[in-house]
Short mmCIF file of the C-alpha atoms (twelve columns), coordinates in Angstrom:
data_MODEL
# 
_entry.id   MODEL 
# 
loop_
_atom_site.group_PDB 
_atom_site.id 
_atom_site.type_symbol 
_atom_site.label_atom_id 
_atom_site.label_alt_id 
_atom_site.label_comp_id 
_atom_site.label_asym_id 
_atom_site.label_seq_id 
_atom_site.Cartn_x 
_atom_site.Cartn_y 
_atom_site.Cartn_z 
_atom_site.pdbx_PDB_model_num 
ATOM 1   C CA . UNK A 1   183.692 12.688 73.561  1 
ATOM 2   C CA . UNK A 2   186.560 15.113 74.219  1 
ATOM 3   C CA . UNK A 3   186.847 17.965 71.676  1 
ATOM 4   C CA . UNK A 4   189.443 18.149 68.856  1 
ATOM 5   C CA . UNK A 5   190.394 21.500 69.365  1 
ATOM 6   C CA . UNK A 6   188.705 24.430 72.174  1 
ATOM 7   C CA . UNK A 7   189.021 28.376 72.212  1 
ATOM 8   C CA . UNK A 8   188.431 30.193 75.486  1 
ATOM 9   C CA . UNK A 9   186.642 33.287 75.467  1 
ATOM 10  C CA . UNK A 10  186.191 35.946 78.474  1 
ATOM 11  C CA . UNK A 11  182.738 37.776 78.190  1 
ATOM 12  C CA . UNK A 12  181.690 40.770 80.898  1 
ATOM 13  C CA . UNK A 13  178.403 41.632 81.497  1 
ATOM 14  C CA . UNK A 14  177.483 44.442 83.783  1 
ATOM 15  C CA . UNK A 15  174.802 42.167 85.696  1 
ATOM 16  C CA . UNK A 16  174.612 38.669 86.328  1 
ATOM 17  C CA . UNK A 17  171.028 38.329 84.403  1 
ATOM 18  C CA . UNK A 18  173.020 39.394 81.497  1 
ATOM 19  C CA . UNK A 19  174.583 36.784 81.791  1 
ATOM 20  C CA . UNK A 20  171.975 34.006 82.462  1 
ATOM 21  C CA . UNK A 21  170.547 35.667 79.126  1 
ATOM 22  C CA . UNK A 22  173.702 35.308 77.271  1 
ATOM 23  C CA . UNK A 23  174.088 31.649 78.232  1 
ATOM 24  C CA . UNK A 24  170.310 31.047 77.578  1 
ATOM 25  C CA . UNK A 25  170.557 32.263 74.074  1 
ATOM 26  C CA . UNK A 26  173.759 31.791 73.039  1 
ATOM 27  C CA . UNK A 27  175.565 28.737 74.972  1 
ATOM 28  C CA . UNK A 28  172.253 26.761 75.320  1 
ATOM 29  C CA . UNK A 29  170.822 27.495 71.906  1 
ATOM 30  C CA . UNK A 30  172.581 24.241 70.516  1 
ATOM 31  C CA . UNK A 31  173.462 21.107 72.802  1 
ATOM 32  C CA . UNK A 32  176.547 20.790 70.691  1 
ATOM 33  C CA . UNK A 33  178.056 23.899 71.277  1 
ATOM 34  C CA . UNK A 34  177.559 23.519 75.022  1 
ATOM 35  C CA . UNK A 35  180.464 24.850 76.828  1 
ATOM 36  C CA . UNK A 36  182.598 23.412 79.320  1 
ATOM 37  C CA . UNK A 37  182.047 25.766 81.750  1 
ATOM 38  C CA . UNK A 38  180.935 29.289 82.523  1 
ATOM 39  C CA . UNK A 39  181.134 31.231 85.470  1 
ATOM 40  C CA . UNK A 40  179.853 34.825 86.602  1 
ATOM 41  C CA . UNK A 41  182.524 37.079 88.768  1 
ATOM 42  C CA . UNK A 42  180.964 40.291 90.242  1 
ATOM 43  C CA . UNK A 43  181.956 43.451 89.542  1 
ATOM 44  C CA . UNK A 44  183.201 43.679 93.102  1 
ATOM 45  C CA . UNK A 45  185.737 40.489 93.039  1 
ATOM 46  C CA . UNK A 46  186.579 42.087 89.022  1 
ATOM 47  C CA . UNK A 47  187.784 45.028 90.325  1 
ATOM 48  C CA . UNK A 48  189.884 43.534 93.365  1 
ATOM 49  C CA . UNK A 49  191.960 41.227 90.677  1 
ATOM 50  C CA . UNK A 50  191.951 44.363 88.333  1 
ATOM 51  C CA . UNK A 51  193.577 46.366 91.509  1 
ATOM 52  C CA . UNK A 52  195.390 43.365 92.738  1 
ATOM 53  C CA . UNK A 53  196.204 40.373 90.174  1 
ATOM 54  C CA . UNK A 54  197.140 41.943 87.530  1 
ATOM 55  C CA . UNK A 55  200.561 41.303 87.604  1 
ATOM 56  C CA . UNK A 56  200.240 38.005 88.306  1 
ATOM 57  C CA . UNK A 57  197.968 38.004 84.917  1 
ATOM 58  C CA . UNK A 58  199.724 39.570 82.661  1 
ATOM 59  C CA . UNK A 59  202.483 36.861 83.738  1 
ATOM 60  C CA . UNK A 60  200.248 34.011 82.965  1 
ATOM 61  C CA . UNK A 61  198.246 35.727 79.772  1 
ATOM 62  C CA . UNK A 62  202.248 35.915 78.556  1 
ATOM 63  C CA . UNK A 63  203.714 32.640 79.718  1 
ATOM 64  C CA . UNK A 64  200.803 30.258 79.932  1 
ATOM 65  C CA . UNK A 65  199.372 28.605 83.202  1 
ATOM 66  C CA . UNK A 66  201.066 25.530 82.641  1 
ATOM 67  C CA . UNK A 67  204.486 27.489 82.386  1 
ATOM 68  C CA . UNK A 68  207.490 26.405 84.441  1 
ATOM 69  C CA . UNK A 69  207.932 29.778 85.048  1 
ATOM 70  C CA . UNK A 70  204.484 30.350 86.681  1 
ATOM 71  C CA . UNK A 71  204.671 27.100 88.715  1 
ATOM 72  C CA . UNK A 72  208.744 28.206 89.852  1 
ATOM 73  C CA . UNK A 73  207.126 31.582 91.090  1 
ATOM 74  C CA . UNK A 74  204.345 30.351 92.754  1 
ATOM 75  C CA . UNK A 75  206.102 27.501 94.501  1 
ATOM 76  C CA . UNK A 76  208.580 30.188 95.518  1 
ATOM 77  C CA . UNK A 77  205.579 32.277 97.061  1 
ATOM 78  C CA . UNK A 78  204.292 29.529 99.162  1 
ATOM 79  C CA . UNK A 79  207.557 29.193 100.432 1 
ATOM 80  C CA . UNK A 80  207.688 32.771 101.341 1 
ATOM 81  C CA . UNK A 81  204.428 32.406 103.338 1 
ATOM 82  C CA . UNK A 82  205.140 29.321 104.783 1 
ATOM 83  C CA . UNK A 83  208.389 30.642 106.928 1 
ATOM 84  C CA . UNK A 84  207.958 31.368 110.216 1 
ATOM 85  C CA . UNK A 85  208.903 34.730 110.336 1 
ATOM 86  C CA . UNK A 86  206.445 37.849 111.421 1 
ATOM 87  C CA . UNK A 87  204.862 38.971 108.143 1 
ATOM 88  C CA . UNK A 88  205.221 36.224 105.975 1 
ATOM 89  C CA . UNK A 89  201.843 35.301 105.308 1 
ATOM 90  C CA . UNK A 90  201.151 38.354 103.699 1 
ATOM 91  C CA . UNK A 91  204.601 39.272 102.255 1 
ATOM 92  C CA . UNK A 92  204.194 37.441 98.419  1 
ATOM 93  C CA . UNK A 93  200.669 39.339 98.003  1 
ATOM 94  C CA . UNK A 94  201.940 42.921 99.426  1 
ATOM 95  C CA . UNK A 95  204.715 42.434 96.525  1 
ATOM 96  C CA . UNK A 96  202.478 41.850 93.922  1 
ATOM 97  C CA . UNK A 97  200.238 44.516 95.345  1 
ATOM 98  C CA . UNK A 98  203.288 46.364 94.718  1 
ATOM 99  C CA . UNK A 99  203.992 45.190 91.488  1 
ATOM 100 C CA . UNK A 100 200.605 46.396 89.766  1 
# 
């Protein structure tokens, strides 16, 4: 059965056994509290979206992912990278490089 309501939580952990221990004791601990997912993100991936997405983040942590805004901007993005001109590829993520 689908829940009547659900809360999303983000949890660091400095090692991923942390976080095996976390879920052991605290997400497993009672098969109705079971969460519908989890995942683990290394430090090294955390600190490339800390250096790199957080613009694009903050935008989503203020709008929502299911904003029109979000989906305009990305759409406008793929665009970007799509065109055939020398540098495009890259162009969208060098901005938002930028942008942190």
């Amino acid at each position: 059965p689908k829940p009547t309501t659900t809360k999303t939580y983000w949890i660091s952990f400095n090692s991923f056994e942390t976080a095996l221990e976390f879920r052991r004791q605290v997400c497993l601990d009672d098969p109705n509290d079971l969460p519908v997912s989890m995942e683990y993100m290394d430090r090294d991936s955390f600190d490339v979206i800390d250096r790199a997405g957080r613009f694009l983040g903050n935008t989503i942590k203020l709008v929502g992912t299911t904003s029109p805004i979000v989906e305009r901007l990305w759409k406008i993005k793929l665009w970007i990278e799509a065109l055939d001109i020398r540098g495009a590829a890259t162009f969208g993520d060098k901005i938002l490089y930028w942008m942190n």
